[in-house]
TORDOBA-201756 format. One line per field, with one value per atom (N, C-alpha, C): chain; x, y, z; residue number from 1. Coordinates in steps of 0.1 Angstrom, whole numbers. Layout:
kette = (A/...);
px = (X/...);
py = (Y/...);
pz = (Z/...);
nr = (NUM/...);
% end
This chain:
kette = (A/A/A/A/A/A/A/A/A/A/A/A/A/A/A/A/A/A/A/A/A/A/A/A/A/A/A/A/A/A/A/A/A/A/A/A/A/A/A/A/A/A/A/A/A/A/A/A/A/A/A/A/A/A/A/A/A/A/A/A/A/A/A/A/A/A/A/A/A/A/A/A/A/A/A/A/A/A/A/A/A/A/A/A/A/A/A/A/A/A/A/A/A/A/A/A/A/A/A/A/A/A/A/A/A/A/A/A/A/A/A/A/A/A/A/A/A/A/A/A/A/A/A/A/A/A/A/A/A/A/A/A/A/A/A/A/A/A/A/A/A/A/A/A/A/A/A/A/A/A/A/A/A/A/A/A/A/A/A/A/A/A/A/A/A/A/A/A/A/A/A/A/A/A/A/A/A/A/A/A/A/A/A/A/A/A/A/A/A/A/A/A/A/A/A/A/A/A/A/A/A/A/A/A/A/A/A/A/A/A/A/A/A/A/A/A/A/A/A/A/A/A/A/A/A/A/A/A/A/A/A/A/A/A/A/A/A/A/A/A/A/A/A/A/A/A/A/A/A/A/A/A/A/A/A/A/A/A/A/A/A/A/A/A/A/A/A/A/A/A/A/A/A/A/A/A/A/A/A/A/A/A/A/A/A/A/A/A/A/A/A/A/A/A/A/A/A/A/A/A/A/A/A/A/A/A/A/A/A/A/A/A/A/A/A/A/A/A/A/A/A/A/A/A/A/A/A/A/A/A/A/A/A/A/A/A/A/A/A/A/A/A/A/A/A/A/A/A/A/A/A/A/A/A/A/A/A/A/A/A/A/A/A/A/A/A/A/A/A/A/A/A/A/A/A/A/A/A/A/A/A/A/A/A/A/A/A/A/A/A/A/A/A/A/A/A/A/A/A/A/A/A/A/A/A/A/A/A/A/A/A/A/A/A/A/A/A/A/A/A/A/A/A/A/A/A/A/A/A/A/A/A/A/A/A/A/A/A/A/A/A/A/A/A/A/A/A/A/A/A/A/A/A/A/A/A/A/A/A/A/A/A/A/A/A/A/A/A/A/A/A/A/A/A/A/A/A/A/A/A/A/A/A/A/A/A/A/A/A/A/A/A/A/A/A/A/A/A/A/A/A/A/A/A/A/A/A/A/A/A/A/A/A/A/A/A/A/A/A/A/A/A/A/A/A/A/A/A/A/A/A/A/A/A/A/A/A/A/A/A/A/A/A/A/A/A/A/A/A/A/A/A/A/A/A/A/A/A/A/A/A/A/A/A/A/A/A/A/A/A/A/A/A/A/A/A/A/A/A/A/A/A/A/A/A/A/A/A/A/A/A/A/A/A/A/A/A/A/A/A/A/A/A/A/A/A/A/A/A/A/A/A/A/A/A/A/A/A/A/A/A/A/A/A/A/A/A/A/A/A/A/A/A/A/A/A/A/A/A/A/A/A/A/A/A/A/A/A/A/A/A/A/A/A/A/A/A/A/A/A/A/A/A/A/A/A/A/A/A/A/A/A/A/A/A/A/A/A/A/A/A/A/A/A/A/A/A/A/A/A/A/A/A/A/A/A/A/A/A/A/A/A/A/A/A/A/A/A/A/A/A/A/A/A/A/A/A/A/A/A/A/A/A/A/A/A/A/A/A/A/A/A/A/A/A/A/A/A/A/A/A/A/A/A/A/A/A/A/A/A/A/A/A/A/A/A/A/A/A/A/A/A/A/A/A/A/A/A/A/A/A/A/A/A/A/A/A/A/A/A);
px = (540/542/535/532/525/528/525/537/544/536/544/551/548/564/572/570/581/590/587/589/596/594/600/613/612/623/635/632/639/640/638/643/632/625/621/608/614/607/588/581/572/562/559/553/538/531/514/510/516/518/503/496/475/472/472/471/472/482/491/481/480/477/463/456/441/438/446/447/450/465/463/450/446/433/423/424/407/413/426/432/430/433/432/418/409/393/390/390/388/394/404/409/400/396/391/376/371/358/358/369/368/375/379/384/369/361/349/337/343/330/335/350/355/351/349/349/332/324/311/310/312/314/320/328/338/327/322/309/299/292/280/285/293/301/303/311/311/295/286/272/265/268/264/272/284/292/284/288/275/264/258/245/246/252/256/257/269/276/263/257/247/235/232/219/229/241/247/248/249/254/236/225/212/212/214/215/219/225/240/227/223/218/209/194/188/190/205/208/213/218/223/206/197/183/177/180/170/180/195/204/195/195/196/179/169/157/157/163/159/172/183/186/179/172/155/145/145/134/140/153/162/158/164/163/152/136/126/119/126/121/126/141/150/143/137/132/121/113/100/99/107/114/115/124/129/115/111/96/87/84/75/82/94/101/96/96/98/86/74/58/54/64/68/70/79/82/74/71/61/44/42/33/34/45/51/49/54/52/38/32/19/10/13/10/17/25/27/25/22/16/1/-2/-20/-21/-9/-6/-8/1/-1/-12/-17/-33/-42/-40/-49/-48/-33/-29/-36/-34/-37/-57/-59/-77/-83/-68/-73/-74/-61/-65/-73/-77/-91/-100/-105/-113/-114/-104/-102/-105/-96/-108/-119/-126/-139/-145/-141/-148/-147/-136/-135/-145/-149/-153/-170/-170/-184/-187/-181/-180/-183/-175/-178/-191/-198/-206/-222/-216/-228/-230/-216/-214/-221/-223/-226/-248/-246/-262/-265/-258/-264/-269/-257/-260/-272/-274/-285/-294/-298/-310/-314/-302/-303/-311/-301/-309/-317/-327/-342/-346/-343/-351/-356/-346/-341/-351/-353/-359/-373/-378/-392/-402/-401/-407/-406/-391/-392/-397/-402/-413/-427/-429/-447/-448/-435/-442/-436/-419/-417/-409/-415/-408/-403/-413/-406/-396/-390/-384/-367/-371/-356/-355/-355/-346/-330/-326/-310/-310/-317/-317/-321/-329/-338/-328/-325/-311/-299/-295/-288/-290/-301/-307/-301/-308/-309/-299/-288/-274/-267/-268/-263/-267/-280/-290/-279/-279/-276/-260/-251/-237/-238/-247/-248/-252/-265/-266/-253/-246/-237/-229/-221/-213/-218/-230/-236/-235/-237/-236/-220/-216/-200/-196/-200/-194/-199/-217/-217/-210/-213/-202/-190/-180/-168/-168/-178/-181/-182/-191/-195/-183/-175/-162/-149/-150/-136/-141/-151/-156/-158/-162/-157/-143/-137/-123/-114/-121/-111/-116/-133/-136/-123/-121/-119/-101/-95/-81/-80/-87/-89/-93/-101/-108/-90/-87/-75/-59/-61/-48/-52/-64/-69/-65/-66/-67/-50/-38/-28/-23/-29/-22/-25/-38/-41/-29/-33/-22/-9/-2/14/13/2/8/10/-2/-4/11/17/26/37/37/47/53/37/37/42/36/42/60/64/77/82/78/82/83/70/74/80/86/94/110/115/125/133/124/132/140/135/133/127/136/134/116/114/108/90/88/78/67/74/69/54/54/39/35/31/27/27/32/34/21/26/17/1/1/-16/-17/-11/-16/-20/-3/-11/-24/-26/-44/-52/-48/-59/-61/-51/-54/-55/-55/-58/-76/-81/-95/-98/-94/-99/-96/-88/-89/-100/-102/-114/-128/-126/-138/-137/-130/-131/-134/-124/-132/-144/-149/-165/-172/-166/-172/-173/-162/-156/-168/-169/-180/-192/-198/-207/-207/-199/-199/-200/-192/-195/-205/-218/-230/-237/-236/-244/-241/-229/-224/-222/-225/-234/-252/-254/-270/-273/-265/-268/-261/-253/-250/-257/-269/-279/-286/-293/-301/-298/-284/-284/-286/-279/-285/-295/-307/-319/-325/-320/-322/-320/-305/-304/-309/-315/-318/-331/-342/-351/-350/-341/-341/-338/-330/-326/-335/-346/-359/-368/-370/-376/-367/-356/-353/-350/-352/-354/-370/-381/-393/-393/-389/-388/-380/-375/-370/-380/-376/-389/-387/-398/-396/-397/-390/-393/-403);
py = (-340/-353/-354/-369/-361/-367/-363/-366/-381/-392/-401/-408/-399/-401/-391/-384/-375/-379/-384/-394/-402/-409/-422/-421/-409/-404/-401/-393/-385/-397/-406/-416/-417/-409/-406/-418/-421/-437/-433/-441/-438/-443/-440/-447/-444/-446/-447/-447/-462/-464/-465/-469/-477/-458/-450/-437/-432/-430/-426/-432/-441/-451/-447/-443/-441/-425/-420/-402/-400/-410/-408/-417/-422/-429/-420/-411/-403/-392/-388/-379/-379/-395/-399/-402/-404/-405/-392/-382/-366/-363/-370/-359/-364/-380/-389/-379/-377/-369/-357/-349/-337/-342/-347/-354/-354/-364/-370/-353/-348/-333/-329/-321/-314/-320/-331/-342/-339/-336/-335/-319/-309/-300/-297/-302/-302/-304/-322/-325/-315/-308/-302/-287/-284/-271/-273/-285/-289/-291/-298/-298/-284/-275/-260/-256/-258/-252/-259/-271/-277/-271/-269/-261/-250/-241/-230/-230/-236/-238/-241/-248/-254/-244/-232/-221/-212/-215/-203/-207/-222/-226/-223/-227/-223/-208/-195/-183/-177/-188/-186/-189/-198/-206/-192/-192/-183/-172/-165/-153/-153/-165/-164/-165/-173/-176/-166/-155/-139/-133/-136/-127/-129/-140/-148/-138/-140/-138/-119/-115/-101/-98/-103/-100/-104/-119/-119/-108/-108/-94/-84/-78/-68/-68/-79/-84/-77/-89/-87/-73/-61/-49/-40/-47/-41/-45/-56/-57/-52/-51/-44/-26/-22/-8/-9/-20/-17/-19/-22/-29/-16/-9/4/13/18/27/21/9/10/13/8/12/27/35/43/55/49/52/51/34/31/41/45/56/68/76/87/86/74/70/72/67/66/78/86/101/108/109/113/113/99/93/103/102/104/121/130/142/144/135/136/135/125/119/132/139/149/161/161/174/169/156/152/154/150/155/168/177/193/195/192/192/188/177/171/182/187/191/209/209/225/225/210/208/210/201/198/212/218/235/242/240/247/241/228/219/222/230/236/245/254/271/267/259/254/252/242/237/248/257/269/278/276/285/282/265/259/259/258/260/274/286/298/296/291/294/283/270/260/270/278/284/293/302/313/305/295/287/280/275/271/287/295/307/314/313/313/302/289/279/281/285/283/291/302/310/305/303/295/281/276/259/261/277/281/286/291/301/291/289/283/271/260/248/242/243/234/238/251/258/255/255/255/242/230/215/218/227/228/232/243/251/237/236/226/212/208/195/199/208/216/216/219/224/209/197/186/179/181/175/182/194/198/201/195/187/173/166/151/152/166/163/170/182/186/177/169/156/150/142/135/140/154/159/158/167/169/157/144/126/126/130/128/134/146/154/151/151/145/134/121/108/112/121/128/133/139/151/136/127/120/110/103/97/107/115/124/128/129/132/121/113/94/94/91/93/102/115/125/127/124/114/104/92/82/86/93/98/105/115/126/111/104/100/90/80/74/80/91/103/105/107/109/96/84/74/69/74/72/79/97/103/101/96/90/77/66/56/60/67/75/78/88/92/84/75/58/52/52/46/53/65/77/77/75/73/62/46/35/37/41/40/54/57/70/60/50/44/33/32/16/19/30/37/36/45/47/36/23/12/0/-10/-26/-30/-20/-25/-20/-16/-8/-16/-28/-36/-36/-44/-46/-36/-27/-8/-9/-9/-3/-15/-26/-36/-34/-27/-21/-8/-3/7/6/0/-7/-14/-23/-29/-18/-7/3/12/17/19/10/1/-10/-10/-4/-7/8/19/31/34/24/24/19/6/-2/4/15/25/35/42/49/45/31/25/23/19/17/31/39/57/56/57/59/54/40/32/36/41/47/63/65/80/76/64/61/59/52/47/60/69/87/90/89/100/89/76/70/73/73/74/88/103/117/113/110/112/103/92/86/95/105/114/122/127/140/134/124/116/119/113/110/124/138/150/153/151/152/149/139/129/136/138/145/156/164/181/177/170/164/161/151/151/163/172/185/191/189/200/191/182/171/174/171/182/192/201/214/218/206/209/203/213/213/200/191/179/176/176/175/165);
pz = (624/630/643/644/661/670/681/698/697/688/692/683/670/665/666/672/678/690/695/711/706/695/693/682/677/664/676/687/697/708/710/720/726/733/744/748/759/765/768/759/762/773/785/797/794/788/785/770/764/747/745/755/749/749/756/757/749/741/734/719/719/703/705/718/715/713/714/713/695/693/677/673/678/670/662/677/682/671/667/657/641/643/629/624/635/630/629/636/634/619/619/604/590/594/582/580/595/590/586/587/581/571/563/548/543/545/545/541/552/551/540/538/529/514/516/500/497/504/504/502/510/505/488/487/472/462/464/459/451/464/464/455/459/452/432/432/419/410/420/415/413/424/420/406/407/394/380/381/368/365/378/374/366/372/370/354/351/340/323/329/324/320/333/332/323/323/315/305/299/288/278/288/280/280/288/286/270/267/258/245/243/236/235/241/243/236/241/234/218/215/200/192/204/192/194/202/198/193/191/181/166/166/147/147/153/154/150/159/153/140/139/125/115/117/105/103/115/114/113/111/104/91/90/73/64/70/67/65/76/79/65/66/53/35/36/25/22/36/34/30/34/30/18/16/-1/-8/-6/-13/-14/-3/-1/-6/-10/-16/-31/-36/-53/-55/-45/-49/-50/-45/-44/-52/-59/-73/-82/-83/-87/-88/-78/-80/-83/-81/-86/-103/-110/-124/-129/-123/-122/-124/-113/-112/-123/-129/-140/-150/-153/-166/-162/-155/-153/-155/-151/-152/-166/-175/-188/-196/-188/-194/-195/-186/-179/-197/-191/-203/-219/-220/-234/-231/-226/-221/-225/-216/-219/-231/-240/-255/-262/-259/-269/-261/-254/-249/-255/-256/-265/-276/-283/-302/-300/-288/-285/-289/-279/-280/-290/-301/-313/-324/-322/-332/-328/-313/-311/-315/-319/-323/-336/-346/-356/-360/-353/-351/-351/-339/-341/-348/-355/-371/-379/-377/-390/-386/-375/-373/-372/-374/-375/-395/-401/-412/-416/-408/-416/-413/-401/-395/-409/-416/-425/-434/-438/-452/-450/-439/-439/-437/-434/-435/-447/-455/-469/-478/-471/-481/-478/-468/-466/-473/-478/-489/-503/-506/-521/-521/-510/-509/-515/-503/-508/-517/-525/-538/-547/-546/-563/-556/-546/-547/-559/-567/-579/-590/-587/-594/-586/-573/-565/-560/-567/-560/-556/-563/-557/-545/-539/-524/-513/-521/-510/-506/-520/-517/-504/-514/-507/-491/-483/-469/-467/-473/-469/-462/-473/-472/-462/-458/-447/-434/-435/-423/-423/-428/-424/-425/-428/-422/-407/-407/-391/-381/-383/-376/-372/-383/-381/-375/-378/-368/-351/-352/-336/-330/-337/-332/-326/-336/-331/-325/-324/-309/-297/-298/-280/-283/-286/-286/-278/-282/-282/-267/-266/-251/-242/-241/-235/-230/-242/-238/-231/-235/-226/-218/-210/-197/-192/-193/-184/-183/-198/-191/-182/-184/-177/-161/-158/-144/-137/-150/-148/-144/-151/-147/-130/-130/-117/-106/-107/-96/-92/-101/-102/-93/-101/-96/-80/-72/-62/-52/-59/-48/-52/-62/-60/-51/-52/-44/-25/-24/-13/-7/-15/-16/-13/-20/-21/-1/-1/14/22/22/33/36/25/23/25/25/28/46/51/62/66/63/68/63/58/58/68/69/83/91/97/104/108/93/98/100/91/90/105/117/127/140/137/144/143/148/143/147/164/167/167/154/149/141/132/125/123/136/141/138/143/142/128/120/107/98/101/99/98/109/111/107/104/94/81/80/64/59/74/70/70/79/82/69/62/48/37/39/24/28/43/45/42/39/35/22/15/3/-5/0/1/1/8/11/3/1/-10/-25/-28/-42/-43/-31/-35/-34/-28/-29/-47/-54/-69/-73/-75/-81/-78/-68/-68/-73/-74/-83/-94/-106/-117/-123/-118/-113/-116/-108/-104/-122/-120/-134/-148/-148/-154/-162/-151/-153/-155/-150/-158/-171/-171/-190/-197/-193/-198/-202/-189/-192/-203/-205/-212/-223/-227/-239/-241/-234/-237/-245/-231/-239/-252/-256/-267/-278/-276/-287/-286/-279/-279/-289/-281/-288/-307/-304/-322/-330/-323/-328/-332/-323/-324/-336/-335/-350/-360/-361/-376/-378/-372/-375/-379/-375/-377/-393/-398/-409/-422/-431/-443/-448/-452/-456/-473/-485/-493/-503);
nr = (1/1/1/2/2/2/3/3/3/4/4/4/5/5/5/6/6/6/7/7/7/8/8/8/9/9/9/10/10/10/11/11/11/12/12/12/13/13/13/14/14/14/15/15/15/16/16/16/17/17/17/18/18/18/19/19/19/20/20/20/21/21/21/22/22/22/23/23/23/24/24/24/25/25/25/26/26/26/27/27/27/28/28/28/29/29/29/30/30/30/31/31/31/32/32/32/33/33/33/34/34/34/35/35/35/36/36/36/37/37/37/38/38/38/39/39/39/40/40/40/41/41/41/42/42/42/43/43/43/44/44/44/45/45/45/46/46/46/47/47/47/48/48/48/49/49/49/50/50/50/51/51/51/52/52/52/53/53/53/54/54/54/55/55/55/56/56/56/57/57/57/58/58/58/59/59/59/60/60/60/61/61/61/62/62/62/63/63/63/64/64/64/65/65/65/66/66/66/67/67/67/68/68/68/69/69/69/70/70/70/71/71/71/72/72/72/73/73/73/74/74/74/75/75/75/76/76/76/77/77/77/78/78/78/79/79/79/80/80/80/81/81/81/82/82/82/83/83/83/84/84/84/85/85/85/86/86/86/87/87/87/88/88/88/89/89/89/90/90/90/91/91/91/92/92/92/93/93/93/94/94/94/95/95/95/96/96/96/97/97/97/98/98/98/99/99/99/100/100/100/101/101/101/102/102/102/103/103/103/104/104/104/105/105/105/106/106/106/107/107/107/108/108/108/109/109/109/110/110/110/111/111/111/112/112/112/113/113/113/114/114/114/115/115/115/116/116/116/117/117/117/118/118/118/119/119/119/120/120/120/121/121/121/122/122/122/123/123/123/124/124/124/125/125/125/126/126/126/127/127/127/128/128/128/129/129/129/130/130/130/131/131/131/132/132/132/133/133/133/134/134/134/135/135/135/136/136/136/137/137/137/138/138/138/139/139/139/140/140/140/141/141/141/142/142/142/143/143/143/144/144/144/145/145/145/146/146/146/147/147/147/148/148/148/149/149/149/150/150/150/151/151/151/152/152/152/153/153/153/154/154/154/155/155/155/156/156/156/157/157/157/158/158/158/159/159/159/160/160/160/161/161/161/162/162/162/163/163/163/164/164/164/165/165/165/166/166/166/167/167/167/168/168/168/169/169/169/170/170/170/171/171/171/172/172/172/173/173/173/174/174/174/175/175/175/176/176/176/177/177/177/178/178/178/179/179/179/180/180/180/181/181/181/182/182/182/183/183/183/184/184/184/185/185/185/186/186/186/187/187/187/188/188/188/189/189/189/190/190/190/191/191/191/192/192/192/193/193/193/194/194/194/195/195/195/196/196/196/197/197/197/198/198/198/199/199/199/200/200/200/201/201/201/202/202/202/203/203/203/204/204/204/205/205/205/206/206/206/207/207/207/208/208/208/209/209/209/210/210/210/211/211/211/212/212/212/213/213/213/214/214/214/215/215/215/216/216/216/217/217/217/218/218/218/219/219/219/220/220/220/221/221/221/222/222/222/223/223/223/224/224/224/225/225/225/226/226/226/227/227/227/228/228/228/229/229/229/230/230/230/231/231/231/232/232/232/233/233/233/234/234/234/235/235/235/236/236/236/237/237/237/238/238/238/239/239/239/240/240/240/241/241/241/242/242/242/243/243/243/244/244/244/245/245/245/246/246/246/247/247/247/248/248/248/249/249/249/250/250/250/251/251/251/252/252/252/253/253/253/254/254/254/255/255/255/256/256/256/257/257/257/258/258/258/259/259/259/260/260/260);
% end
């Protein structure tokens, strides 16, 4: 309460009332402006708090949209894994099938060689029997058409055979090229990829990294197919040649055989 309602509650006669009324004046305007400051302060405080409220309310935001962001890229990492594991497998299948291929190769290739032995059995004996026919041509050709048929007809199944076996030689050695070179660039492939999953495995934040590997071997893959094709090419054009030989040498002993 102040002096002069206290004065006036309590009796007490007051001798200087304009005094008095200009002191609470000067009291009551003092307090209006600290009302006035305090309200402006309050103000300015409340406008910091908004702010505030507001940098925190986008912080917020911010943080849920790099939450959702790397659980995508969780995701994506997780499917990418799953993906490199089945190819994975996927080539393991592969390499096995081709393992097999290989084994079923070695076999044909052992007929092959038996069906060669055969073969020089069968040309030790034509050798006997042109050796055999060439005396009975100068002295008694006309006496022996059996021997001489005979020579003939087993001239033109040795031909045939010898046709069928290079034939034979010439296809299982493309293919068994064509298997080996394959199994090479799976088992290449298999590691690439053995690796990029090493490195996606340990962390979200690898991706990228892994990413460029992968281009970096899809480009030495790249390089090595065109190595293959040009080995096909090489080993193309010798088994032209040996042909060619052969066919030669075949010639020379179709001459060489008595002509009836």
């Amino acid at each position: 309460m102040s002096p002069l309602g206290v004065a006036v509650r309590k009796g007490i006669p007051n001798k200087n009332p304009k005094g008095t009324i200009r002191a609470e004046r000067e009291n009551l305007r003092a307090s209006t402006l600290q009302l006035l400051t305090d309200n402006d302060t309050l103000r300015a405080s409340k406008v910091d708090m908004t702010a505030t409220i507001q940098a925190l309310s986008e912080d917020k935001d911010a943080l849920q949209d790099a939450l959702k962001n790397a659980t995508t890229d969780n995701q994506d990492l997780r499917a990418l894994i799953e993906t490199l594991n089945q190819k994975i497998n996927d080539l393991e299948t592969s390499i096995e099938a081709s393992d097999r291929a290989r084994e079923v190769e070695k076999a044909d290739a052992d007929k092959l060689k038996a069906s060669n032995v055969n073969l020089s059995k069968a040309n030790e004996d034509l050798e006997a029997r042109l050796q055999r026919a060439t005396p009975a041509k100068t002295c008694h050709a006309a006496s022996t058409p059996s021997l001489a048929n005979d020579t003939m007809n087993h001239l033109a199944a040795y031909n045939n055979e010898r046709d069928m076996l290079v034939q034979g030689i010439g296809t299982h050695t493309r293919y068994v090229q064509k298997e080996q070179n394959k199994t090479i660039a799976l088992k290449q492939c298999l590691e690439g990829i053995k690796a990029d999953n090493a490195i996606l495995n340990p962390s979200a934040n690898n991706h990228m990294r892994s990413f460029a590997l992968a281009a970096y071997n899809k480009a030495v893959a790249e390089a090595h197919l065109a190595h293959l094709r040009r080995a096909l090419v090489q080993a193309q054009a010798r088994n032209a040649a040996l042909e060619q030989e052969v066919a030669v040498h075949v010639q020379k002993r179709v001459k060489r055989v008595p002509q009836q």
